[in-house]
Backbone as JSON Lines, residues from 0, in Angstrom:
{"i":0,"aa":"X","n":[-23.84,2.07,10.73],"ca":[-22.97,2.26,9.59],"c":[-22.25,0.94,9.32]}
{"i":1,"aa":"X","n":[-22.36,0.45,8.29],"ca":[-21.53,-0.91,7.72],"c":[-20.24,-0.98,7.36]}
{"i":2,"aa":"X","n":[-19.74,-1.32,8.26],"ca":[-17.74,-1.47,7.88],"c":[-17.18,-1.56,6.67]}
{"i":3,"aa":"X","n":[-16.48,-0.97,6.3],"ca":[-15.89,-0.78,4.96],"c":[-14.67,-1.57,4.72]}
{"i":4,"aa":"X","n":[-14.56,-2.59,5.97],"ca":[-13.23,-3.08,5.88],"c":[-13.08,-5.0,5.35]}
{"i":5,"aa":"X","n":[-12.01,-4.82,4.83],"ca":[-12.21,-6.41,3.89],"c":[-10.82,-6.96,3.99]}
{"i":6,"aa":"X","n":[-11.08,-8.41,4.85],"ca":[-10.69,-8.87,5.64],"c":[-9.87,-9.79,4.02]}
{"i":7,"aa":"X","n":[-8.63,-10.26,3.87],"ca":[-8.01,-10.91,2.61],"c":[-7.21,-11.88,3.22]}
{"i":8,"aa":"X","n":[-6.9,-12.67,2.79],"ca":[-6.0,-14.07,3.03],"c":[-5.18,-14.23,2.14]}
{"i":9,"aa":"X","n":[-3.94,-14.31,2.43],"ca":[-2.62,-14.15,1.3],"c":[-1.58,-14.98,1.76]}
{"i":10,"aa":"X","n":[-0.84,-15.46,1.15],"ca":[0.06,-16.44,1.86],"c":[1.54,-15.98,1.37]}
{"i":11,"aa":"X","n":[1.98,-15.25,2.04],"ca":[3.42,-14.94,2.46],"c":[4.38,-15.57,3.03]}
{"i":12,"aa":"X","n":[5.82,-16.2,2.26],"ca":[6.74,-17.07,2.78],"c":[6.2,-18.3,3.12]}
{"i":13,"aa":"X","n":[5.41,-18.92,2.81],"ca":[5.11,-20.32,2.8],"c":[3.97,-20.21,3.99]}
{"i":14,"aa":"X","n":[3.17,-19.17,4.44],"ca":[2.37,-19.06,5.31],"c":[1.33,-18.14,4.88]}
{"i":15,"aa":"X","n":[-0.14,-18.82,5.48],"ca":[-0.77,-18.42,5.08],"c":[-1.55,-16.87,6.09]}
{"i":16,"aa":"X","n":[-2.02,-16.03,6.1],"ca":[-1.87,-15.03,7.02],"c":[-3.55,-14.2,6.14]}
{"i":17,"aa":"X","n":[-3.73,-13.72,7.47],"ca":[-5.01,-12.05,6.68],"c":[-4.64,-11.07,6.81]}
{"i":18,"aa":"X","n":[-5.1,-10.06,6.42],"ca":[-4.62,-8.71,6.28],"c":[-6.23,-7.98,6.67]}
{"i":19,"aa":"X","n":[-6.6,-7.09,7.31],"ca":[-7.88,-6.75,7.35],"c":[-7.43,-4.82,6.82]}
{"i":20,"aa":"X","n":[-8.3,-4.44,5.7],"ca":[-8.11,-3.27,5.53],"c":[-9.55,-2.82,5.31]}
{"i":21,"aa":"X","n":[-9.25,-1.1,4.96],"ca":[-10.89,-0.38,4.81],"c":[-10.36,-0.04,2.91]}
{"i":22,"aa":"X","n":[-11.64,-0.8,2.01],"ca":[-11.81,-1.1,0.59],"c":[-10.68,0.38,-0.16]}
{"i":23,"aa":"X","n":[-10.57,1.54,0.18],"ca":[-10.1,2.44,-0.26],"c":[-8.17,2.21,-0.63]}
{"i":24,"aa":"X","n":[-8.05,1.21,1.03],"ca":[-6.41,0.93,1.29],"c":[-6.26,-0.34,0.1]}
{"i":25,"aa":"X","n":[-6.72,-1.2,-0.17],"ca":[-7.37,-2.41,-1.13],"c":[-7.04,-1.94,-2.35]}
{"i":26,"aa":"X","n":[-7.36,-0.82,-2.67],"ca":[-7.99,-0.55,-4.05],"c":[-6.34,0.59,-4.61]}
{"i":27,"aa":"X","n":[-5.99,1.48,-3.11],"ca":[-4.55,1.6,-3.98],"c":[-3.11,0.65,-3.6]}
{"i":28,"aa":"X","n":[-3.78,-0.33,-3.22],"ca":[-2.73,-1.5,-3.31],"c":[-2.93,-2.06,-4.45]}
{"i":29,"aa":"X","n":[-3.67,-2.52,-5.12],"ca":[-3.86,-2.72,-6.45],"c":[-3.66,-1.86,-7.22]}
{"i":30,"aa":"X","n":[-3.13,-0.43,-7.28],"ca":[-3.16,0.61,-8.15],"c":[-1.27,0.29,-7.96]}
{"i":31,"aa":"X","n":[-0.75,0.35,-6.81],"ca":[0.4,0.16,-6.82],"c":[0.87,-1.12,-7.74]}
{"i":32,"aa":"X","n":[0.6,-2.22,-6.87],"ca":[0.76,-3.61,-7.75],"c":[0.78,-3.81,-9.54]}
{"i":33,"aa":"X","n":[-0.15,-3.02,-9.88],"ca":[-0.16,-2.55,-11.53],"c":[0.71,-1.95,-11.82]}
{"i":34,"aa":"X","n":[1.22,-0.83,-11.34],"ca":[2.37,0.17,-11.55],"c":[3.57,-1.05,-11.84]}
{"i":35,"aa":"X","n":[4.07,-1.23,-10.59],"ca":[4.95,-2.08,-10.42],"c":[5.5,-3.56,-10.95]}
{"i":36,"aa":"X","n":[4.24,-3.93,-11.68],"ca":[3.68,-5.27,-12.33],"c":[4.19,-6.46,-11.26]}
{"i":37,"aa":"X","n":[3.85,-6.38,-10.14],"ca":[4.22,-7.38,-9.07],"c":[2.46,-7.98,-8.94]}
{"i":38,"aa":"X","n":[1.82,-9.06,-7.79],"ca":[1.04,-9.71,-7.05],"c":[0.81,-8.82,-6.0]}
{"i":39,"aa":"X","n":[-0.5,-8.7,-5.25],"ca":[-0.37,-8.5,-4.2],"c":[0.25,-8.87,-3.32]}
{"i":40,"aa":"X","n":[-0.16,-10.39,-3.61],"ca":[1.34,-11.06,-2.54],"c":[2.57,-10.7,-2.64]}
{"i":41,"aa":"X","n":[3.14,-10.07,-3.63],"ca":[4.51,-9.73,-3.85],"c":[4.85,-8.77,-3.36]}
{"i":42,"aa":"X","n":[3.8,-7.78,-3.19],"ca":[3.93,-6.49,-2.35],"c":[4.01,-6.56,-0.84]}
{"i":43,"aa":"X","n":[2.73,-7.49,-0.57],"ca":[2.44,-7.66,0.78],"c":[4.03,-8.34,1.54]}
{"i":44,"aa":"X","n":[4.85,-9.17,0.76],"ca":[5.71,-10.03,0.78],"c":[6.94,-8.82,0.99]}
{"i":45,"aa":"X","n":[6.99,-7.99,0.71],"ca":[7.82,-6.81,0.86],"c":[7.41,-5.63,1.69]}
{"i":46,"aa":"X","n":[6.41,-5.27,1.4],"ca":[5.9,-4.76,3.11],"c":[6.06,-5.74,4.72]}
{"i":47,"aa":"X","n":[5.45,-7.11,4.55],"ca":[6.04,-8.0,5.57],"c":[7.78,-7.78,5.64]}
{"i":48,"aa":"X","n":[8.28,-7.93,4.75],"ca":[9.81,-8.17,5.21],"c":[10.93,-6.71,5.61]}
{"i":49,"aa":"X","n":[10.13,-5.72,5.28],"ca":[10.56,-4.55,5.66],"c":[9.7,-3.96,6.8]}
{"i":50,"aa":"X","n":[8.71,-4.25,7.62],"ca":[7.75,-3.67,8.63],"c":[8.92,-3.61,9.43]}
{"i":51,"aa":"X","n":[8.34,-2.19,10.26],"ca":[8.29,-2.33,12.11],"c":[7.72,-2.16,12.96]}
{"i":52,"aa":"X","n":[5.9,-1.85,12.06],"ca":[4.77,-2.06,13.0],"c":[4.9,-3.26,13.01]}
{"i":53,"aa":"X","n":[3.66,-3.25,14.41],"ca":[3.29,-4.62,15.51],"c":[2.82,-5.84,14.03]}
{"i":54,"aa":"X","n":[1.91,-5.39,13.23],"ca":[1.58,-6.26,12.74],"c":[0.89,-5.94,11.13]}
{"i":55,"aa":"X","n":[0.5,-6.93,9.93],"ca":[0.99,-6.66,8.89],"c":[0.05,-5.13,7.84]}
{"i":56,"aa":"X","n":[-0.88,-5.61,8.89],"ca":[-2.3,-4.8,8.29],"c":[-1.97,-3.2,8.38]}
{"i":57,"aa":"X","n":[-1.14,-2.55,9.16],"ca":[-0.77,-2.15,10.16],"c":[0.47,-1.11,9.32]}
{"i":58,"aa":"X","n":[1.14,-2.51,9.0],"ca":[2.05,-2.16,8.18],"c":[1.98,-1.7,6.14]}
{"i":59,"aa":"X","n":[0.94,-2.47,6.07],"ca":[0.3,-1.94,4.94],"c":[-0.59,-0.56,5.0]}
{"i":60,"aa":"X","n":[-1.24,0.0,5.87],"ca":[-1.86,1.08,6.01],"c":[-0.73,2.19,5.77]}
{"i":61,"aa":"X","n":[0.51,1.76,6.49],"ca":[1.38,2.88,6.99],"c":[2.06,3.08,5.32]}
{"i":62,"aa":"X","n":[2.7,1.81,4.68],"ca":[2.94,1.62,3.75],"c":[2.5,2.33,2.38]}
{"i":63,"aa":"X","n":[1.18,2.32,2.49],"ca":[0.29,2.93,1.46],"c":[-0.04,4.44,1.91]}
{"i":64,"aa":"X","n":[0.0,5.17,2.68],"ca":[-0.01,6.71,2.98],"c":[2.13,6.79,2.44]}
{"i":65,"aa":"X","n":[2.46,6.28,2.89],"ca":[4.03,6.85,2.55],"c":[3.93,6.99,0.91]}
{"i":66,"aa":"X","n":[3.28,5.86,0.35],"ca":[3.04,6.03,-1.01],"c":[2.64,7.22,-1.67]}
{"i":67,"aa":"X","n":[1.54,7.38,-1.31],"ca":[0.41,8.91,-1.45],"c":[1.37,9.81,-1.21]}
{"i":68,"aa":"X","n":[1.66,10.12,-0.25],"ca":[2.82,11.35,0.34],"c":[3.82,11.5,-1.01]}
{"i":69,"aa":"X","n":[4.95,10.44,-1.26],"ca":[5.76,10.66,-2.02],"c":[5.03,11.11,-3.56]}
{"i":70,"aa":"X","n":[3.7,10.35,-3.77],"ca":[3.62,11.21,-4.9],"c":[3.35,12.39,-5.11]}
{"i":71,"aa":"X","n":[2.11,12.64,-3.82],"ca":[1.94,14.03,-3.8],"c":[2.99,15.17,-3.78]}
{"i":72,"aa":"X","n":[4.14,14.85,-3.17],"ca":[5.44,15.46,-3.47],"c":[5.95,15.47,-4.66]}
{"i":73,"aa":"X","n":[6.03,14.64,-5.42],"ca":[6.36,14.8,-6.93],"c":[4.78,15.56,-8.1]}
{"i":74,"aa":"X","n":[4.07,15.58,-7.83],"ca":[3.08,16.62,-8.09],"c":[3.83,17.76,-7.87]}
{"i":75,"aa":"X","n":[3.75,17.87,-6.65],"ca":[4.47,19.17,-6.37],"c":[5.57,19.76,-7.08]}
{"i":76,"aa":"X","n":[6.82,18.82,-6.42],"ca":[7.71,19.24,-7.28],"c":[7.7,19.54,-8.8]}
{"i":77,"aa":"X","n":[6.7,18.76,-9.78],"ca":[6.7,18.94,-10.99],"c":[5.68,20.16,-11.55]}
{"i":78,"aa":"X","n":[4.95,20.74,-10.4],"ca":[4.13,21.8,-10.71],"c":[5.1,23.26,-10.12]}
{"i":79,"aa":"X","n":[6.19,22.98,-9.13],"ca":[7.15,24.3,-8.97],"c":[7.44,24.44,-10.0]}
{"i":80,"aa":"X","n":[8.13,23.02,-10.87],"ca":[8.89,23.6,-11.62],"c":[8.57,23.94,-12.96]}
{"i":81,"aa":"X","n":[7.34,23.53,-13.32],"ca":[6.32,24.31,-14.72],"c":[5.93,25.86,-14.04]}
{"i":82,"aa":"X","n":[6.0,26.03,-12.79],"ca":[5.77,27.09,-12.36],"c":[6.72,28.12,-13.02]}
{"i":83,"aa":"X","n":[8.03,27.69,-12.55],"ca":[8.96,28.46,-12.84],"c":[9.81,28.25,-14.18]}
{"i":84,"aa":"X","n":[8.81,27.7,-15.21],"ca":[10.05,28.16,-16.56],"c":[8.71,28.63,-17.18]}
C-alpha cells in the first residue's frame, strides 16, 4: 500500500521546518486557510505558537480534528434548533 503522506517545507519565524501529513489533513488545512484568508504558513505559524504536542506535525493533526469537531457541533446545534421551531 503507498503512503498517503506528504512531507511540506514551510518556514515559520524565520526558520525553515517540514511538516509530514496524510493528503486528507493537507487538503482541510487548505479548506481552513481559505475560510480564514490567512497562508498556510500563517496557520502553521499559529498552530506552532500555541502547540503542546512534542512536535509540529503532531500538532497540526490534533489541530485539524479540533476543527472538524467544533463544526460538527455547530451542525448540530443548528439542526436542534430547526428541529425545534
Amino acid at each position: 500500500m503507498k503512503s498517503n503522506i506528504a512531507k511540506r517545507s514551510v518556514v515559520i519565524g524565520g526558520h525553515k521546518t517540514s511538516v509530514s501529513l496524510d493528503e486528507p489533513f493537507w487538503q482541510y488545512v487548505r479548506e481552513i486557510t481559505e475560510e480564514r484568508a490567512i497562508s498556510v504558513s500563517g496557520l502553521l505559524r499559529e498552530i506552532d505558537h500555541d502547540r503542546q504536542e512534542a512536535n509540529l506535525s503532531s500538532a497540526v493533526r490534533v489541530f485539524v480534528l479540533e476543527q472538524a469537531r467544533q463544526r460538527a457541533q455547530a451542525v448540530q446545534l443548528r439542526r436542534q434548533r430547526h428541529t425545534l421551531t
